[in-house]
N, C-alpha and C positions, 0 to 999 in steps of 0.2 A: 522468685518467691514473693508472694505477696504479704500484707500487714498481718492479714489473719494468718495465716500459716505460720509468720517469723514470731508470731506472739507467742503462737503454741508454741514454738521449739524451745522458744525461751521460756514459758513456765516451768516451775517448780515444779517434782512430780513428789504428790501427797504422799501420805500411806494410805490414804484408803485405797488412792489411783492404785498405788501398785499390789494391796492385798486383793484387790478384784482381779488384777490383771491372773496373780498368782494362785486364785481360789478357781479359774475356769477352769473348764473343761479341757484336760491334757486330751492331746492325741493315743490312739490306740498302736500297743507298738504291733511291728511288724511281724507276721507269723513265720514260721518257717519255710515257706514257699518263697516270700517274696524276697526273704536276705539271701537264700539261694541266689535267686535271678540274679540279686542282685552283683554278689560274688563273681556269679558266673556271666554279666557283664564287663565284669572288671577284668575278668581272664581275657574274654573278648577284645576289648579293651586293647590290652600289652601287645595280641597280634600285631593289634593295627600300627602301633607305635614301634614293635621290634619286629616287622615282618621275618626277618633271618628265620625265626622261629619254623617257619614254615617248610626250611629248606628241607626237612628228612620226610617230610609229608609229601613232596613233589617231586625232588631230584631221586631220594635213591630209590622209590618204588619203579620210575622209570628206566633209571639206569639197570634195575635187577631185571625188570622184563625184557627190555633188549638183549643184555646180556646174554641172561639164559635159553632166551629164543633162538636169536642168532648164531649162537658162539656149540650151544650143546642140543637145541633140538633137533635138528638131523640126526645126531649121534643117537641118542635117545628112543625117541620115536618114529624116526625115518623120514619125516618131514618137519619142519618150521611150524605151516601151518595147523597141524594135526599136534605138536605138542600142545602149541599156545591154548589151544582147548582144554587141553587138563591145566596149563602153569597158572594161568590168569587167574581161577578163581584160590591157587594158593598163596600168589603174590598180593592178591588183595586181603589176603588174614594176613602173611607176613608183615606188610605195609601196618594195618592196624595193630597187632601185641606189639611190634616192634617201637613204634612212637607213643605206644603209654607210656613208657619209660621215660620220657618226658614231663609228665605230672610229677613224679618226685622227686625229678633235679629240679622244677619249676618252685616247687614247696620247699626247698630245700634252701632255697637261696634266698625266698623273704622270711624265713625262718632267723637265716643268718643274718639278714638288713634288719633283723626287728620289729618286721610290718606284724607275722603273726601274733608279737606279744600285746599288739596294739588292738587286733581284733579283738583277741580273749578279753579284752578287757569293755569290751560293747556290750550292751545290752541287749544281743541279738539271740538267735536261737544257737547254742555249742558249735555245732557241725557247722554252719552254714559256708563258713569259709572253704572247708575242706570240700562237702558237697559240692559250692560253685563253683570251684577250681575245675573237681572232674567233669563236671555239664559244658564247661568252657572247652573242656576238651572235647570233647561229642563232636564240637564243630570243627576241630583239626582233623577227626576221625574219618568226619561226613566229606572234607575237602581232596584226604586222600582217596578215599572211596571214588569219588568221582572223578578225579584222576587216571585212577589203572582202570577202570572202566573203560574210560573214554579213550584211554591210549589204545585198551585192547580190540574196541571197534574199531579203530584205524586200521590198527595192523590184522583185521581180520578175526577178533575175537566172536563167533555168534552164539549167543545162549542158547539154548533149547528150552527152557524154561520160560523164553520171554522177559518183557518187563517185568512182569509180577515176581519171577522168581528173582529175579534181580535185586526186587527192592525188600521184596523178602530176605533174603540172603542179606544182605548190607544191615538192615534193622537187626537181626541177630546178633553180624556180627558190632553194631553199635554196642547190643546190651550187655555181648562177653566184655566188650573192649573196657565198658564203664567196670563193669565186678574187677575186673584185673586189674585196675588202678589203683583200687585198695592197696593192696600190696606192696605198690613205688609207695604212695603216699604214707603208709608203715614204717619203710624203710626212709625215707625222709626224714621222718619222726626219732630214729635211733642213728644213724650216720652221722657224721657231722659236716662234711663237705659235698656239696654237691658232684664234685669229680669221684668222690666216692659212690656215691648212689649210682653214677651212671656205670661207673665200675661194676659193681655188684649188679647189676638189674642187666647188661650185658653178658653176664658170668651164665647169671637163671637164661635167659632169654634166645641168647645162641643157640648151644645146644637143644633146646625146644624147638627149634623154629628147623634147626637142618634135621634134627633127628624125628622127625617126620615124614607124609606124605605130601608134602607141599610141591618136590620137586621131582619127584620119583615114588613110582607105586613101591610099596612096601614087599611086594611078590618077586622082587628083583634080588631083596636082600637076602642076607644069610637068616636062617631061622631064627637065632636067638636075638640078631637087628632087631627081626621080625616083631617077636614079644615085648621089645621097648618100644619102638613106634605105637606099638598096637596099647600101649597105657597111655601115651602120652595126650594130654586132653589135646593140644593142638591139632593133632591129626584129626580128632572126631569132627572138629573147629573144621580144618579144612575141607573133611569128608561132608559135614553137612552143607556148608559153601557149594562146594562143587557139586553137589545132588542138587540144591534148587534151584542152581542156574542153570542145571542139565537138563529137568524137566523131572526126577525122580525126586520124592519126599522121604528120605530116611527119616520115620517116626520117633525109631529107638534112639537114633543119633540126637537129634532133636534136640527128645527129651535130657540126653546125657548132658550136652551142652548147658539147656535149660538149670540141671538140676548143680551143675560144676559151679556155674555163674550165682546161685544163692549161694553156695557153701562160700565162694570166694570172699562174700561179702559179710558171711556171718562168723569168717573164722578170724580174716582182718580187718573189718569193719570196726567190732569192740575195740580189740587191740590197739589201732591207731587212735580212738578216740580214749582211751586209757592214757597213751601216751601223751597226745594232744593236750588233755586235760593236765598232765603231770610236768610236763616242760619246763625246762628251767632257764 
């Protein structure tokens, strides 16, 4: 440090020094985009430092596709390789609804640390926190995804649909995966322990996931199966999955998907940010 510098440090600071300093121009705060990012950096973030996290995004999508190949596709549909074509693109929606569930034990538990009462208390945009949690999850979504993928072109998985429908199919199923997380993150918001949330959101999520067409076509079942598979959104989930990696574009399904994935977010969307905002 030299003279000049040490002299500064050591003067006196005036009042006018500091009412200029205090009179400038404040920064502009940050819009709602970028506390997102931000948030959902920070979800980023925890991967990095709690890898574990990632263990239902790798192990069990893999373990289920072997399984079911090995163990029950002969049985099924007379060969291995002739199942894998129908299961792949159901285990890759099972892989995705199944680890949203994860967002509201995740929420659940800096709830309980106290982090969340610390955000509310920022000068950010409401939601941001909750938002960037779910965007953070996008990328656990995006990492299973390219997992059973790429497991299933090993063991001989081939689209018919190609890349395109592939990557179609996978954007989809990102945008159901985000509306569905509403939901955990709801339930987050009213539960009080994290072992409960996971409790509950495996209660909803189970039976969705088998009572479906995920693992078997629906024509195998008894009728009245039939008419509950046949509401249940997963299956349409699945059904469109498997049409665009097949090379067929089911419209109406699509659209059904399309129109579930707004209502998911407009009916717990309010609600958690109700809660959210109510917390005690």
């Amino acid at each position: 440090m030299n003279a000049t510098s040490a002299e500064q440090a050591s003067a006196p600071v005036t009042e006018d020094a500091l009412r200029s300093v205090l009179a400038g121009e404040r920064p502009s705060s940050p819009g709602p985009v970028l506390t997102s990012l931000t948030f959902g950096w920070r979800a980023l973030l925890k991967i990095k430092h709690v890898p574990e996290q990632l263990v239902d995004v790798t192990m069990f999508p893999i373990m289920f596709t072997l399984m079911f190949t090995y163990l029950l596709g002969g049985a099924l549909a007379g060969s291995t390789q002739e199942y894998l074509q129908f299961l792949l693109p159901g285990i890759l929606v099972q892989a995705n609804v199944m680890i949203t569930m994860n967002t509201g034990i995740t929420l659940n538990t800096d709830i309980q640390k106290g982090v969340f009462d610390r955000f509310r208390s920022l000068p950010v945009w409401r939601p941001s926190p909750l938002v960037g949690a779910l965007l953070g999850d996008v990328m656990r979504y995006s990492i299973g995804s390219a997992i059973v993928i790429t497991l299933g072109l090993v063991l001989g998985f081939r689209p018919e649909g190609g890349a395109v429908g592939v990557v179609l199919s996978v954007v989809l199923l990102l945008v159901f995966s985000f509306c569905l997380s509403w939901l955990w993150t709801m339930l987050s918001l009213i539960l009080r322990t994290p072992n409960s949330v996971a409790g509950v959101s495996m209660m909803v999520m189970f039976p969705l996931t088998f009572v479906s067409n995920i693992f078997v076509d629906p024509k195998t079942m008894p009728g009245w199966m039939q008419a509950v598979v046949e509401v249940n959104p997963i299956t349409h989930l699945a059904t469109v999955v498997r049409g665009l990696m097949h090379g067929s574009v089911p419209a109406g399904e699509i659209g059904w998907v399309l129109a579930s994935s707004v209502l998911l977010v407009a009916v717990f969307g309010p609600i958690t940010m109700v809660l959210y905002r109510n917390k005690k």
